[in-house]
C-alpha positions, -999 to 999 in steps of 0.1 A, spaced: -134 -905 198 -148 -873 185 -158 -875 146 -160 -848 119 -181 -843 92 -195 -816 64 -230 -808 73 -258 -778 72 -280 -766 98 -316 -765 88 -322 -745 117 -297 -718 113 -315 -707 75 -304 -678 65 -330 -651 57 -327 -654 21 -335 -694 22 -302 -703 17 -278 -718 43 -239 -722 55 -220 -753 53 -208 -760 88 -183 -787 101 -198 -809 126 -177 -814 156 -196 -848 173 -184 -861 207 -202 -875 237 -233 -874 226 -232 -837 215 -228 -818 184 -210 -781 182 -207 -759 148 -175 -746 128 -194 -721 104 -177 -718 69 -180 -691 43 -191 -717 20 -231 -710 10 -253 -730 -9 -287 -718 -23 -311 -745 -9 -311 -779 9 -313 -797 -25 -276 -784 -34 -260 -805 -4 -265 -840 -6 -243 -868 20 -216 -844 27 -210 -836 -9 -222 -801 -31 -241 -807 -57 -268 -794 -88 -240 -765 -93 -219 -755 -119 -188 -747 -93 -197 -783 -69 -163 -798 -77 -145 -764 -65 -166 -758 -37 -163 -795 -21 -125 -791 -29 -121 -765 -9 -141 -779 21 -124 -814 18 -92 -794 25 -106 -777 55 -118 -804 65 -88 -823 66 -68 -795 82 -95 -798 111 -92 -831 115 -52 -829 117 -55 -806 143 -81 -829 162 -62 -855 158 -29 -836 175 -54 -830 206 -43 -856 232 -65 -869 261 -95 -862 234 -117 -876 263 -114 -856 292 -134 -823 265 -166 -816 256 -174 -812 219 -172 -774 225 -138 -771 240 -128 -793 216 -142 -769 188 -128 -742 202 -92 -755 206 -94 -765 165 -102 -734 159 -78 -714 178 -48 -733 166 -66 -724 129 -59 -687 137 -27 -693 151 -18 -709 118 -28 -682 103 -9 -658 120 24 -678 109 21 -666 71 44 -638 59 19 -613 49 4 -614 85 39 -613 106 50 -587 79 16 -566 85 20 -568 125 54 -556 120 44 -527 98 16 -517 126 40 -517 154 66 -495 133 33 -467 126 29 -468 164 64 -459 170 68 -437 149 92 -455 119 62 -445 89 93 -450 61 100 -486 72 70 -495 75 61 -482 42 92 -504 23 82 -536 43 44 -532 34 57 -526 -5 79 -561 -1 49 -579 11 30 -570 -13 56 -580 -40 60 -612 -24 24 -619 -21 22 -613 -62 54 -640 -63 39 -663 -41 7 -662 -57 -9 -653 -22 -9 -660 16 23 -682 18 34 -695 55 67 -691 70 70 -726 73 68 -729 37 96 -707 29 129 -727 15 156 -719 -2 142 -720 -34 116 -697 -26 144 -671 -18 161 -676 -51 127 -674 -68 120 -646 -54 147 -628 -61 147 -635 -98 113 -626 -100 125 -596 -85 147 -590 -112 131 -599 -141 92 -594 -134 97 -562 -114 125 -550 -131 145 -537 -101 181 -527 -100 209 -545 -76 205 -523 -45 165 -525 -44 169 -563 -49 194 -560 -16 167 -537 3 137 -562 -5 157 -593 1 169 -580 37 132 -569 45 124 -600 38 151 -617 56 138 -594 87 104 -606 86 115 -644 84 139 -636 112 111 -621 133 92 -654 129 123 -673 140 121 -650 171 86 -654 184 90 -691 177 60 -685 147 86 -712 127 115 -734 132 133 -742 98 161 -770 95 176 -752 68 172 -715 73 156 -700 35 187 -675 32 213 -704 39 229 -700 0 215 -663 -7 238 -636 -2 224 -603 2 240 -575 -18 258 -549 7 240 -511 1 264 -491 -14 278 -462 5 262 -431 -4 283 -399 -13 263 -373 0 290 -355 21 299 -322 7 326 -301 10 333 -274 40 334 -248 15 296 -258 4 286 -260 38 293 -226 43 276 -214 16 247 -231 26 254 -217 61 259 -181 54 234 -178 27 207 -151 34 173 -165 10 150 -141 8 116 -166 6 110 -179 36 108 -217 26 145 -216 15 156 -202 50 134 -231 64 151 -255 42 189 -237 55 177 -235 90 170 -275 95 194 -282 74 221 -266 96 200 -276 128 209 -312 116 241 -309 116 246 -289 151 227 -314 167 252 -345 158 235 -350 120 200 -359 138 173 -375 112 146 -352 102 120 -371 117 136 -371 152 149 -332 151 107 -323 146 108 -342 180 129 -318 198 115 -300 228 138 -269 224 125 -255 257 152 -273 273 190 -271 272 197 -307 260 178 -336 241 178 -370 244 161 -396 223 165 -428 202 170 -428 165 132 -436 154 149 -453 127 166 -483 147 146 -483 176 125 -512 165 153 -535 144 185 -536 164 202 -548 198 217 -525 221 200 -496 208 219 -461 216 202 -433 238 219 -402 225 220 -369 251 232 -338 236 235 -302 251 218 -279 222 249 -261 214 240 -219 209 244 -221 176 211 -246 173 192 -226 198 195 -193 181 180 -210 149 151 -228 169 144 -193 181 134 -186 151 104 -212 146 100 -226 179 63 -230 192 60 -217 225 41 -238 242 55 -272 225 91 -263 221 89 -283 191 93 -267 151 65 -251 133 66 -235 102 29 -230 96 28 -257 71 3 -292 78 25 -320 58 27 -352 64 63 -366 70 68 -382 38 57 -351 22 75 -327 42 111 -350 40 104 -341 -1 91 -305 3 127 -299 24 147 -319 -3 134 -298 -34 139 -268 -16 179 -281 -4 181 -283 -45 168 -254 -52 190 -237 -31 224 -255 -37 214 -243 -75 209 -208 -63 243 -208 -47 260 -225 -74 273 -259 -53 278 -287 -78 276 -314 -52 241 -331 -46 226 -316 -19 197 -336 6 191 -334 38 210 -363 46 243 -346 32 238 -325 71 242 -355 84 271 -376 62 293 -342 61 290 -340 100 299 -376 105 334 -367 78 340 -338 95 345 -347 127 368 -380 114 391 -356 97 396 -337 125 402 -367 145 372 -368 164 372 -411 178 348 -428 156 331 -437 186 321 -406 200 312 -401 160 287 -432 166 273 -416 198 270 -383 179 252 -398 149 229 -423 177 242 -453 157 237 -488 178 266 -504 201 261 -538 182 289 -551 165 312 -522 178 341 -547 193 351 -562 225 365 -526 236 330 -509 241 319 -532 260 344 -515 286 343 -484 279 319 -457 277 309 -429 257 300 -398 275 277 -368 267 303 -345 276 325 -366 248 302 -358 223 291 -319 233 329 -316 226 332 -334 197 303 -314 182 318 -280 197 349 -290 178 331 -293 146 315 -263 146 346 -243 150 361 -262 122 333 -252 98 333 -216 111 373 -219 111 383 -242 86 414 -227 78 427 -228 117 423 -270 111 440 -273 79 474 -282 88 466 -303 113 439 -322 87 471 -323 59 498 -337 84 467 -366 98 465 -372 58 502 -375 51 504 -397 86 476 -423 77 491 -424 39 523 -435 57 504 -462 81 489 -476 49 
């Protein structure tokens, strides 16, 4: 059977005299080396497996009884010790160490945050990586999955609350990122709970934000002639938005307006849900005659001159949105998000199917009902559907008794 034990290597002496306490992994007649980060100043300081002559000894050979018990669970998990060397069997110790240590929060939460970056999704990435970091202040440091129960959840939420000071819909947010990340565990089989941690923990629901604003506002918006050039570039993607189904900011920048139609996936849900929706979309004139304006010629893509990051850019439009919904007198808030909510009300009062709305907006097919599992939703659907739109916005008063007498019908259904 092979042994462990705490031992240094007077061999290995490190330049400065002093040396590394190493775990000795003994079988057959042969001796391999797990280095720690535990140093000692001399030979003197280590004396039958223990640390001693310093004034931290009793934390130092804590910490190394502990790792030296996790070693020796994990050698004692090997089965068929027999048929290894005292290498292999070093090596297998140590790679189920760093497989245990890639089944702690902070490290599935950090691999999730670098595979958003590469795709694109900075803004998610950015909230989980702020929930980690709150959850590592909770938890007092690296916590595993495994570890996770029910009364952690609660904990955390209060703490939350009462350290953090957050309001009801941030507590949501950060409890559903973290929800996500315990999820993800679940799915690359990182942790298998009897009791999953959010079994008594109900999330909060994100209220619905009222950023749609009123045909009349649009218009203004619309029609308005701003003299500084950042205000038209704040109207121009503004309305681009919302001619192109209420497309997301960062995914309109993506558009290769070269071509005649687009098609993409919603960078915000193409990492986090099932059935993820490919939009396609014929650039209606309207939208083309605006990205004539600012298109680079030899990317098709927007360029205004300016070298912002997105973060900064998403602000630098919403400030200017302000500014000019001041300038024209709208009392509604104004974002760049309203494009996309007052698209999306537009075309339900107007009886546009909610979903060819879904297709429009590139919201997922999950959870949509038995029916679209049938049934299809097709890009000539949703050109009309956004054809339709536009001609209510630039004809609003050609819909309006058909938009009273839906009103007075649905009052009567209800």
């Amino acid at each position: 059977m092979a042994t462990l034990k705490l031992t240094i290597f007077k061999a290995k002496v490190l330049k400065d005299g002093k040396h590394k306490i190493r775990v000795a992994v003994c079988h057959k007649r042969e001796t391999s080396y797990i280095v720690t980060n535990v140093i000692i100043d001399s030979e003197s300081q280590f004396k039958n497996g223990q640390i001693v002559k310093r004034p931290d000894a009793s934390i130092l050979n804590m910490k190394l009884r502990k790792l030296l018990n996790d070693y020796q669970e994990r050698l004692d998990s090997i089965k068929n010790q027999s048929i290894y060397t005292s290498s292999q069997l070093k090596n297998i110790i140590l790679r189920e160490s760093e497989q245990k240590e890639g089944n702690t929060f902070q490290a599935v939460c950090s691999s999730y945050e670098e595979e958003l970056r590469e795709n694109g999704s900075y803004r998610y990435a950015e909230m989980l990586e702020r929930n980690k970091r709150y959850f590592t202040e909770f938890a007092k440091g690296d916590f595993l999955l495994e570890d996770i129960t029910p009364e952690v959840i609660n904990g955390y939420s209060k703490f939350l609350k009462t350290r953090k000071k957050v309001g009801e819909t941030t507590n949501g947010i950060m409890m559903r990122n973290t929800k996500t990340i315990i999820n993800r565990g679940i799915k690359k089989r990182l942790v298998r709970y009897d009791v999953h941690p959010f079994i008594d923990f109900q999330i909060s629901s994100a209220p619905v934000r009222e950023l749609d604003i009123p045909v009349e506002s649009f218009n203004k918006i619309r029609l308005s002639e701003p003299k500084e050039k950042r205000l038209r570039i704040a109207r121009d993607l503004f309305c681009l938005s919302f001619y192109l189904g209420g497309i997301n900011l960062i995914d309109l920048l993506q558009v290769d307006f070269r071509k005649s139609e687009l098609e993409y996936i919603r960078t915000k849900v193409k990492n986090t849900t099932n059935g993820t929706m490919v939009t396609r979309l014929t650039i209606p004139h309207s939208a083309q005659e605006i990205a004539e304006r600012w298109m680079n010629r030899n990317t098709g893509r927007l360029d205004f001159g300016y070298k912002f990051s997105y973060d900064n850019l998403i602000r630098y439009i919403t400030r200017l949105l302000k500014s000019l919904a001041k300038n024209l007198r709208i009392t509604e808030k104004v974002v760049f998000y309203s494009a996309r909510k007052s698209f999306a009300q537009y075309a339900s009062e107007i009886g546009i199917p909610d979903g060819i709305i879904d297709y429009c907006l590139g919201h997922s097919d999950k959870s949509k009902g038995v029916i679209r599992y049938y049934t299809k939703v097709r890009q000539k659907q949703a050109d009309m559907a956004i054809a339709r739109v536009i001609d209510y916005v630039n004809n609003p008063e050609k819909y309006k008794e058909y938009i009273e007498l839906r009103s007075d019908i649905m009052l009567m259904r209800g």
